[in-house]
C-alpha positions as CSV (number, residue, x, y, z in Angstrom):
1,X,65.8,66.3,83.2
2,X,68.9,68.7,83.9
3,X,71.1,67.0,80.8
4,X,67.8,67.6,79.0
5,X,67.3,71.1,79.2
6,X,71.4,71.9,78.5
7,X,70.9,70.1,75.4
8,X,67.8,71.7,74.5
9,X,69.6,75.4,75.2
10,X,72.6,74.1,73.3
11,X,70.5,73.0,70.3
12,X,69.1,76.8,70.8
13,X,72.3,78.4,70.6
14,X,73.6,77.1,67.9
15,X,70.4,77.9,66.2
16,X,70.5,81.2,67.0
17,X,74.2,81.8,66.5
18,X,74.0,80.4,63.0
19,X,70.8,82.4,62.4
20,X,73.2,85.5,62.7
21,X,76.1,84.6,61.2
22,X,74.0,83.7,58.4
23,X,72.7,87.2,58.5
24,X,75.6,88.7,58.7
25,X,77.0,87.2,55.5
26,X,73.5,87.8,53.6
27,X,73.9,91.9,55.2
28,X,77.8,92.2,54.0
29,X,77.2,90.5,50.6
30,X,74.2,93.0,49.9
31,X,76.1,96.0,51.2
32,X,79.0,95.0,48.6
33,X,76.7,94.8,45.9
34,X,74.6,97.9,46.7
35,X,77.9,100.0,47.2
36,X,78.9,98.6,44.0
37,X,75.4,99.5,42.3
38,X,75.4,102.8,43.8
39,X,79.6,103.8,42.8
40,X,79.1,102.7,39.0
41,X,75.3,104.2,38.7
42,X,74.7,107.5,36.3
43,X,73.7,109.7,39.2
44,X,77.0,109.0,41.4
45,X,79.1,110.0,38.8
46,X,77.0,112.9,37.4
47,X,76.9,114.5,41.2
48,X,80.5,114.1,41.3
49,X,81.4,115.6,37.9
50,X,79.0,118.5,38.9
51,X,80.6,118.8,42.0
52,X,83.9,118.7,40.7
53,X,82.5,121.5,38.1
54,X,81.0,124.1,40.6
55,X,83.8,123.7,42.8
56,X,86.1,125.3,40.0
57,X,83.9,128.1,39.1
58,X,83.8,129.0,42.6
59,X,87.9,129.2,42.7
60,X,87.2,131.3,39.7
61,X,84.2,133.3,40.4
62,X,85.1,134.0,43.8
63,X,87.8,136.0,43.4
64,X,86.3,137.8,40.5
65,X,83.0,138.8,42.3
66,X,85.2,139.7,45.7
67,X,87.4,141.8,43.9
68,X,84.7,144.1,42.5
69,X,82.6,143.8,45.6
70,X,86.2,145.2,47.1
71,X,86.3,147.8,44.5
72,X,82.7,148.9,45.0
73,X,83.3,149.2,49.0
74,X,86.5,151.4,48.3
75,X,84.7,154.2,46.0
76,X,81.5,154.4,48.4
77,X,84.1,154.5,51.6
78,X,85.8,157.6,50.0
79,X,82.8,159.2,49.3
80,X,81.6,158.6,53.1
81,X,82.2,160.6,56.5
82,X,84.5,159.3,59.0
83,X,81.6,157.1,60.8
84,X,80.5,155.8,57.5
85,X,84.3,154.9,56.6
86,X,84.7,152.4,59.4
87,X,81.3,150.4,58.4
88,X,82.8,150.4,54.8
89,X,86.6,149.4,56.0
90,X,84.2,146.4,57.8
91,X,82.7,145.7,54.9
92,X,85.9,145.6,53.0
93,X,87.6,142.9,55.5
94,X,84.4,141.0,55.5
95,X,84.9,141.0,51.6
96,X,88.1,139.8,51.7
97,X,87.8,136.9,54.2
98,X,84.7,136.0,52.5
99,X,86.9,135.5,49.8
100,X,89.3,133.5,50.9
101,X,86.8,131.3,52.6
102,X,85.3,130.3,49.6
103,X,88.7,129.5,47.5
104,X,90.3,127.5,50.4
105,X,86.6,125.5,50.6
106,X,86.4,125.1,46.8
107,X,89.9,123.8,47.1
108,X,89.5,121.3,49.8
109,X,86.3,120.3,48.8
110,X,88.1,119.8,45.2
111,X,90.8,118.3,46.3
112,X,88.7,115.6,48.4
113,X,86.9,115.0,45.1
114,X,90.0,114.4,43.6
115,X,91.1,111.0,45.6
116,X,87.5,109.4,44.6
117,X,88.8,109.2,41.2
């Protein structure tokens, strides 16, 4: 009766065990082919050209658009009273890190684009 029920659990385990393995293979094959589907379809490599796109306007716009921003904040602090000049000299260093912000992001994010080519 013992020897019975081991085999029985045996016969089960096996089963089960080559139930997943068999699985597994099926989940791995179709995650290769879907990965494959997905890297080579019109829509992955559209999103990445436009990504690579807007990321250099931004390292071109960004500077532009800061600088005047910069330029703006300059005239209206000279034309302000002494309170008025420290919101504007905030303004003016918020400007600039702004700035460099979005260049070194545009960068990176460029730059990470870059290897999936």
């Amino acid at each position: 009766m013992e020897n019975r029920l081991i085999a029985k659990m045996k016969k089960k385990a096996r089963t089960v065990l080559s139930l997943t393995l068999t699985l597994q293979l099926i989940a791995i094959n179709t995650s290769y082919v879907l990965a494959n589907d997905i890297r080579n379809s019109q829509i992955a490599k559209g999103t990445e050209k436009l990504i690579a796109d807007l990321t250099t306007w931004l390292m071109v716009l960004a500077p532009v658009v800061g600088g005047l921003l910069i330029l703006y904040f300059f005239i209206r602090r000279s034309a302000a009273d002494e309170m008025d000049q420290k919101k504007w000299n905030n303004r003016i260093t918020t400007a600039i890190i702004s700035v460099i912000g979005a260049v070194l992001a545009s960068a990176t994010l460029n730059l990470i684009i870059g290897y999936y080519r």
